[in-house]
N, C-alpha and C positions, 0 to 999 in steps of 0.2 A: 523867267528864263527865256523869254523872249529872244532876246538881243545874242543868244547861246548857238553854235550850231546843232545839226543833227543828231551826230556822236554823243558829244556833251550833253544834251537835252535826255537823250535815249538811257546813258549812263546814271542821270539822275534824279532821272520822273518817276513821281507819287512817294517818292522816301520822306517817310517820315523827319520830325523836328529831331534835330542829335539828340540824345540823352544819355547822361554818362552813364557808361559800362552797359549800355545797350547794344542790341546789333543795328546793323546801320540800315539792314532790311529782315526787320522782324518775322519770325518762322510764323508757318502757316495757323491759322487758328482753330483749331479742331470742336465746334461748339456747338448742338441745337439746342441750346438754349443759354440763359446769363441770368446772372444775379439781379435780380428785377423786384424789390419793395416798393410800395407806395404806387406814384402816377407811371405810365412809360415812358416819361418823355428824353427818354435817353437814345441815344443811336444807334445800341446793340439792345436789341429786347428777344427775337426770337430767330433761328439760323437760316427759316427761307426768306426771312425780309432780308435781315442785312449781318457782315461780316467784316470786322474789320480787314481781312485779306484781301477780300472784295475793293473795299474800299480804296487800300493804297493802290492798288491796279486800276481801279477805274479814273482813278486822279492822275496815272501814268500816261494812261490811252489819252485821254482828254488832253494833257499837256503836249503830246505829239499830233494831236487832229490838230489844235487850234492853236498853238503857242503862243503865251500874252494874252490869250482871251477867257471869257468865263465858258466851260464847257462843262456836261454832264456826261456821265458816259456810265452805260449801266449791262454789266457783263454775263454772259449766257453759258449754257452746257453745251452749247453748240453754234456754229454758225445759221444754220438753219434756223435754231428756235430762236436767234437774234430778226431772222428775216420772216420769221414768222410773225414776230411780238409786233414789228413794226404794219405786216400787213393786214395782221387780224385784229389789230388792235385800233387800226382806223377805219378799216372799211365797215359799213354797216350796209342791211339791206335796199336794195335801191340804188346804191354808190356807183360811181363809176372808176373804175382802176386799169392803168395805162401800164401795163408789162413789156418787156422786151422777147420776140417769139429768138432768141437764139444767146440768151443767159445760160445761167446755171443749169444743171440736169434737172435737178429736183424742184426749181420754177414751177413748173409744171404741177405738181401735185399741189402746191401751192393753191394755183389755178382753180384747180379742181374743188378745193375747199372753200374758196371764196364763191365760186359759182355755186356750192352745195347750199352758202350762207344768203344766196338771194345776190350775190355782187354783178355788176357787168364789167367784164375783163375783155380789154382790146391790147393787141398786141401787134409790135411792129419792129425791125430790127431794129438794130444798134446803129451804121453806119449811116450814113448822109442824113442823121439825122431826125430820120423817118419815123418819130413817135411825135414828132411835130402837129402830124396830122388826125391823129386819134386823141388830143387836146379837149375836144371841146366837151365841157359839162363833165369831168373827170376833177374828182375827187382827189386823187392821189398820182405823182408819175412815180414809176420805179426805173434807173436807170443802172445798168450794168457795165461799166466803162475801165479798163478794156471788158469785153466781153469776153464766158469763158465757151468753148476753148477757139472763137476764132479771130480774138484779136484782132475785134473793130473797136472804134474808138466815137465817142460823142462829142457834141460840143457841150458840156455840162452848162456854163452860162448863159449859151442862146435857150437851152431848154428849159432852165429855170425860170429863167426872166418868164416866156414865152407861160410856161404853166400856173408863177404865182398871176403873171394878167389875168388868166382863165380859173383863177378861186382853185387850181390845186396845189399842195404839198408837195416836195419832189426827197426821194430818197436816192441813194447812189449805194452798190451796193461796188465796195473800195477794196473788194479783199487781193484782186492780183496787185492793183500799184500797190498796196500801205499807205500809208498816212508818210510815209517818204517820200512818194512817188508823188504823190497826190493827194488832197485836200479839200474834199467836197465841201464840207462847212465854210472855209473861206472862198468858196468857190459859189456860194450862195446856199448849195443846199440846204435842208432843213433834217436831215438825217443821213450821217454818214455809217454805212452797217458793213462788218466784214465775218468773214468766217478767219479767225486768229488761228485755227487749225492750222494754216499754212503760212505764210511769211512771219507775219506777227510776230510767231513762237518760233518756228522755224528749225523744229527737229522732229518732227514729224510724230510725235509722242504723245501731244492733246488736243483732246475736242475743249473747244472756244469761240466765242462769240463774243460779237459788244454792238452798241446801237452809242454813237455819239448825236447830242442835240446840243445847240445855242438856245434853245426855248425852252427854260425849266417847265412850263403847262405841258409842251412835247413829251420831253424825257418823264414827267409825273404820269404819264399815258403809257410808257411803256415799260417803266419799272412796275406799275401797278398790276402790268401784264404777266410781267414774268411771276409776282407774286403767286398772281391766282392761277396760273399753270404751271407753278414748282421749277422751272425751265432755269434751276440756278448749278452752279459747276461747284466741282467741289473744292475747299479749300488748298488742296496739295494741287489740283492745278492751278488754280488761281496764284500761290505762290509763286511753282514752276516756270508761270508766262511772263507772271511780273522777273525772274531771274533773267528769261531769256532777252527782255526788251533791252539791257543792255547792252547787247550785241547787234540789234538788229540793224545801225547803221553798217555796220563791219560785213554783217552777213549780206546783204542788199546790195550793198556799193560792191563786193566783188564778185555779186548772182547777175547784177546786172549789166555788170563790164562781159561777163566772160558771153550771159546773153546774145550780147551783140557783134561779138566777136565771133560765135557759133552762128548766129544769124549770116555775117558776111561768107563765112568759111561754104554755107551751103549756098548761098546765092550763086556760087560759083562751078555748083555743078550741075551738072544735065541732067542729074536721075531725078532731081529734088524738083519739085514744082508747087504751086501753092502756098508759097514758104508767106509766112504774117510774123512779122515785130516794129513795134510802131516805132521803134528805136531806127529802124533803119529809112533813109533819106526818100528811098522810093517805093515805100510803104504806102499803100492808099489811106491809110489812117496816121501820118507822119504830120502832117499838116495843125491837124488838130490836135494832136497829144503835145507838140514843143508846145502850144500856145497854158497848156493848164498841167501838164506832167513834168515833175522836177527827174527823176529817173523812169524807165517804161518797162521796168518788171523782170520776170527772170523767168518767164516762161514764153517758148517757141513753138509756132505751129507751123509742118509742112507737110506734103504729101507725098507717097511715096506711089510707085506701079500700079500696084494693087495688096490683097491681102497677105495674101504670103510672101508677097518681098515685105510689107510692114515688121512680119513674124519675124523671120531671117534677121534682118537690122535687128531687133531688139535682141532675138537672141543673141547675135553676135556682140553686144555691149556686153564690156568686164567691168566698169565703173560705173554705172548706172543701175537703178534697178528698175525693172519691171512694174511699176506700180499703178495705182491711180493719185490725186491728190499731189499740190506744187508748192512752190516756197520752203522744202527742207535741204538744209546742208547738205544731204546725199542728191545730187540730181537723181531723178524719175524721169520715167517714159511711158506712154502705153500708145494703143494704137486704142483712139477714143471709140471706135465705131463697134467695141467689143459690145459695150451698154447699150446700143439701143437710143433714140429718143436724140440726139444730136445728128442735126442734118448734114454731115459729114462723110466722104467718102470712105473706102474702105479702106486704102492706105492711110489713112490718115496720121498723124503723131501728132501728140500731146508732149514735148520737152520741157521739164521743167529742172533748169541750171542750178544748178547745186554750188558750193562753196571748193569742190576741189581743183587745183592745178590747172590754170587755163589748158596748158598746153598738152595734160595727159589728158583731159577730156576731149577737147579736139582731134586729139590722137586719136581716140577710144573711137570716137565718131566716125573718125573720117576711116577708118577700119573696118567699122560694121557696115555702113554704105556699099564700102568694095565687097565685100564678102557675101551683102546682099544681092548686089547686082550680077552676082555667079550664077 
């Protein structure tokens, strides 16, 4: 399905061969355990190795990392325990592992664990590139592009290139673009990891992970991972995700219009400052994301006065909700700096563009702003 666009592709990855009077995307498989005589050498033997549900899902995800290519992709109960399997499952004592110090929140504890296991962990931000320089004698890089929540952006190729010279691995961890937006595997990496809790699935309803490799000895490393710490989802969602992929071009293509449209709407006013989307022309990260970003995501960051005009704005949104977590049909907002651990101001906002009505959400927005600014 190559030669297929996004839509198309999305509509009809990991489904099964027709068979008459079957369904076209067979129900969830509800199993620990299968009919198993003689040797195992069959596909389904036991329910934390493997699931046929699993299965057509991960032949889904895989056909939209790489399309046309051979991919593995091996799916989690969480995004985390995808970002887990990949970092615990290469580094050993003595290693050296190159983090980004302004990724994900929970990075961090990450951190903590690999230092607990003997690792050495150097970190450095996302933007200009800066993990360039904690290269050398590293084991592994992990790259977070965009990053969350303040949408910098990498060069993924200069990094790779630059890491496999230096004997390391490099991961990307893809979950605000998708595999729409962006394509770390063709992009060189050697592990594309998202947390599918948010665009992927994109109703905000389950926890999901996946780890995609081009190198079956890879991917044998981090299925084996998941094995031995049970880190597997369960069948009714693994259906679920596989249902909701085909929408995700529909969903994405108008999270990420209306995105940028919200982006220009605030660039336009005085209260807003800070404002990041690499969608937009005069983005310090604009540069770099047209050269390797097919779409730049559906989540906005800008900064507001301070804390209690952040509050005000959110209360005053009627079409948003309050939440944490991005990529669901319903847009979300929060003011990130509630958690802690993100080096972010206090006004700060996390938007993340939802599927409704460009023009009632822009309403919605540019409403609460006033009402903030009271």
């Amino acid at each position: 399905m190559s030669t297929t666009s996004d839509g198309t592709r999305a509509v009809r990855a990991g489904l099964p061969t027709p068979q008459q009077y079957e369904p076209t995307l067979p129900g969830p498989v509800f199993a620990a355990h299968f009919h198993l005589s003689g040797e195992p050498v069959g596909p389904y033997t036991y329910g934390r190795d493997t699931n046929p549900t699993w299965t057509h899902l991960e032949r889904a995800i895989g056909e939209l990392e790489a399309p046309g290519e051979q991919v593995e992709t091996t799916v989690f109960a969480s995004g985390m325990a995808a970002v887990s399997a990949v970092l615990l499952s290469r580094a050993r004592t003595g290693d050296t592992v190159v983090l980004p110090d302004d990724g994900y929140q929970a990075l961090p504890l990450v951190r903590e664990q690999l230092e607990a296991y003997g690792v050495r962990v150097r970190t450095a931000p996302t933007g200009g590139d800066a993990q360039l320089r904690a290269l050398e004698g590293a084991k592994l890089l992990w790259l977070e592009t965009p990053s969350n929540p303040g949408l910098d952006v990498c060069d993924v190729r200069r990094l790779v290139a630059a890491a496999h010279e230096a004997g390391a691995l490099v991961a990307v961890d893809n979950t605000l673009a998708t595999p729409l937006g962006q394509r770390p595997l063709e992009l060189g990496a050697d592990f594309s990891v998202a947390s599918d809790t948010k665009g992927m699935t994109g109703h905000g309803d389950i926890l999901l992970g996946h780890v995609s490799c081009k190198d079956p000895e890879l991917s044998a490393g981090v299925r084996r991972w998941r094995k031995v710490v049970g880190a597997i989802p369960g069948p009714m969602e693994a259906w679920l995700a596989h249902r909701s992929l085909s929408t995700v071009q529909l969903r994405v293509d108008r999270q990420c219009g209306t995105a940028l449209a919200l982006a220009e709407a605030l660039s336009r006013r005085s209260d807003v400052t800070g404002l990041r989307y690499p969608g937009l022309p005069d983005d310090p990260s604009h540069a770099t994301a047209v050269r390797q970003m097919r779409r730049f995501g559906s989540v906005v960051s800008f900064v507001l006065a301070d804390k209690d005009t952040a509050e005000r704005f959110l209360a005053g949104l009627r079409l948003v909700d309050d939440a944490t977590s991005f990529g669901s049909v319903r847009s979300t907002a929060e003011r990130r700096a509630r958690w802690g651990g993100d080096a972010v101001p206090e006004g700060f906002i996390r938007f993340s563009v939802g599927a409704e009505d460009p023009d009632d959400l822009l309403a919605d927005v540019e409403s609460a702003l006033d009402e903030a600014a009271r």
